[in-house]
N, C-alpha and C positions, 0 to 999 in steps of 0.2 A: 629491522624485520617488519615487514606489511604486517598492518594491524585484520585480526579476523574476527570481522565482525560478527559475524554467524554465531561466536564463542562466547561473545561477550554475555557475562549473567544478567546485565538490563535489556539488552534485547531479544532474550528471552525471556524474561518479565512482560515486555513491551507487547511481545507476540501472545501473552498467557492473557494480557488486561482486553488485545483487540477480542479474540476467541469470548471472552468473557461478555464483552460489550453487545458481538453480534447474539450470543444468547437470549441474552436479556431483551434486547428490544426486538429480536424473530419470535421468540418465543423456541427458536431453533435448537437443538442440540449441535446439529450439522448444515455443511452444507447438502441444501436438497438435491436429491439424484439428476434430477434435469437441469441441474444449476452448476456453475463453477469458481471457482476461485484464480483473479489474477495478483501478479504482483509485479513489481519490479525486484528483479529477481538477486540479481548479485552471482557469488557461488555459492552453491548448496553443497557440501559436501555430504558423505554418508555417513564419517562420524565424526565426533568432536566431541570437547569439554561438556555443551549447551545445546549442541543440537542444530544443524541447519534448518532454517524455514520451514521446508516442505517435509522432513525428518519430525519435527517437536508436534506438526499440525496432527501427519499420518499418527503417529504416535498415541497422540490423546482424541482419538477418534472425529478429530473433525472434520475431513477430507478423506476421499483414497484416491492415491498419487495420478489415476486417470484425470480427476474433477482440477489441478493445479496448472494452472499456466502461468510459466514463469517469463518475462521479457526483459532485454537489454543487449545493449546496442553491440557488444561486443562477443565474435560471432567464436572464438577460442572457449572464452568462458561455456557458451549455449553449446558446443559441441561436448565440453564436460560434462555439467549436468545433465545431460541428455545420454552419457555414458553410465554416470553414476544411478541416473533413474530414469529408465528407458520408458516407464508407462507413464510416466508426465508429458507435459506439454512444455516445449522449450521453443520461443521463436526470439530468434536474432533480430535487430532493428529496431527505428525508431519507436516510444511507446506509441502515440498517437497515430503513425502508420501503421502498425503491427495489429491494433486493436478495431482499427477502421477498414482493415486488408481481410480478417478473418472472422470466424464466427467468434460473437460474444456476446456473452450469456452468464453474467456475473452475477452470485449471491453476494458476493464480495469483493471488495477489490481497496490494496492497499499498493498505494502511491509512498515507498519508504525514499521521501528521497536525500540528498545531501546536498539540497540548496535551502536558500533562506526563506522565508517563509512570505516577505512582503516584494518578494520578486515576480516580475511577469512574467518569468519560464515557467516558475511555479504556479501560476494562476492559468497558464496556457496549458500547462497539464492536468490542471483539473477543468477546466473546461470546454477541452476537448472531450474529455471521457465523460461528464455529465450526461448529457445527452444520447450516448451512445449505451447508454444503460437502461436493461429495465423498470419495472416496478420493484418496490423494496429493499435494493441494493443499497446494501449497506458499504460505504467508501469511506475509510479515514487514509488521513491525508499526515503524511508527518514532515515536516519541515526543522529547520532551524531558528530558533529564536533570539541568536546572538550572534555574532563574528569573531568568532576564536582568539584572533591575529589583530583584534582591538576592544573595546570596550561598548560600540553598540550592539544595542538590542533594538528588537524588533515589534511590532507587536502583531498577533493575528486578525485583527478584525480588517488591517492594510488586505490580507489576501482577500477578503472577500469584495471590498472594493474593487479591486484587481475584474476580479471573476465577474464580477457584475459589467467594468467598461471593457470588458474581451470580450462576454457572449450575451451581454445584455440582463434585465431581469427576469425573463418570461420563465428559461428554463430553471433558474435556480428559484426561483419561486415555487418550485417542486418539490424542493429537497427541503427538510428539517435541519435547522443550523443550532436548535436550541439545546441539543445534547451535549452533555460537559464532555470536553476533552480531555489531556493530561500531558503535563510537561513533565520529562526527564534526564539527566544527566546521563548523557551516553561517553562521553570521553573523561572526565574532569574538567575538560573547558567550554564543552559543547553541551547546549542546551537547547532538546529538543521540546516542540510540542505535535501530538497526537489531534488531528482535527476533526470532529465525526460529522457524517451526511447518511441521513437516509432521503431515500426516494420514496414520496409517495404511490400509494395505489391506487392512480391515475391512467 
C-alpha cells in the first residue's frame, strides 16, 4: 500500500512547529493578505486521519485556500487537487520553472522535499527560489539527514556550502541562517531536518 504521507501524525507536527516558527519571528498570526504561501505540494486530500497541507493550515487560521500555491511536477496529481480545492493555486511543473514562470509573492514558502540534504538538487532548489523572493519571507527547507538503505548521515551545514558555490554569497548574505531548525523521524528510518531562512528587510 503507498504510504500517505499527508496522514502521517509527524507531519503534521512538522506542519504545526513551521506555522509556529513563522509566528514567532513575523510577529504574524497569518499569512498577510497581499502575500501567499507556496509549497511543494504532493496530494492534498479533503480528508484524512491528520489532515492534508492545505486542509490543517485553512483549518487553524493561517491561510485561506486563495493565498496557497501548491507545485509538482506531476500534472494527474495538480488536476486533483485542483478538483479537491478549486480556490487554490495548483501549478503542474518544474519547481524552479513554475516559480520563475508566474507571479510570486511569498510570506512563505516550504521546499518539503524527499532528497538528501547535502545534495546539489537540493541546494539548486533553494537557490533558485532565494532570490526570487521578497523581503521577509520566511522559507524552511526540509531535507533528509540520512539514507534509509545504508548507514550514512549527512550533515546540514554541506547544504549551505552547496548554496553558496551554486549562487555565490551575495544573495544569501540576506538571509538569516542563525534560526534553529529541527530534525524528525518521519518514517522510523528516515530522518528528516527542518532548515529556517528569513529574508531580510532589504
Amino acid at each position: 500500500m503507498e504510504t500517505r504521507y499527508h496522514d502521517l501524525e509527524v507531519k503534521r507536527r512538522a506542519r504545526a512547529r513551521n506555522v509556529k516558527i513563522f509566528r514567532k519571528l513575523t510577529g504574524l498570526n497569518s499569512i498577510p493578505k497581499s502575500h501567499e504561501y507556496w509549497t511543494l505540494c504532493a496530494s492534498q486530500p479533503q480528508n484524512g486521519k491528520s489532515a492534508s497541507e492545505i486542509v490543517q493550515l485553512v483549518k487553524n487560521g493561517f491561510l485561506v485556500p486563495d493565498q496557497f500555491h501548491g507545485v509538482d511536477r506531476n500534472k494527474q496529481l495538480i488536476q486533483q487537487n485542483r478538483k479537491w480545492h478549486h480556490k487554490a493555486h495548483w501549478h503542474a511543473g518544474e519547481w524552479s520553472e513554475v516559480i520563475r514562470d508566474h507571479h510570486f509573492n511569498p510570506a512563505m514558502v516550504y521546499l518539503d522535499t524527499i532528497s538528501f540534504i547535502n545534495t546539489m538538487s537540493t541546494a539548486d532548489l533553494v537557490s533558485n527560489t532565494m532570490p526570487l523572493c521578497p523581503p521577509n519571507t520566511v522559507m524552511i527547507v526540509n531535507a533528509m539527514m540520512n539514507d534509509p538503505r545504508s548507514r550514512k548521515k549527512f550533515d546540514y551545514r554541506d547544504l549551505i556550502e552547496l548554496i553558496c558555490k551554486s549562487m555565490g554569497s551575495f544573495e544569501l548574505k540576506k538571509w538569516r541562517r542563525d534560526i534553529p531548525g529541527f530534525e524528525y523521524n518521519a518514517t522510523g528510518y528516515t530522518h528528516m531536518m527542518s532548515l529556517v531562512f528569513v529574508k531580510d528587510n532589504k
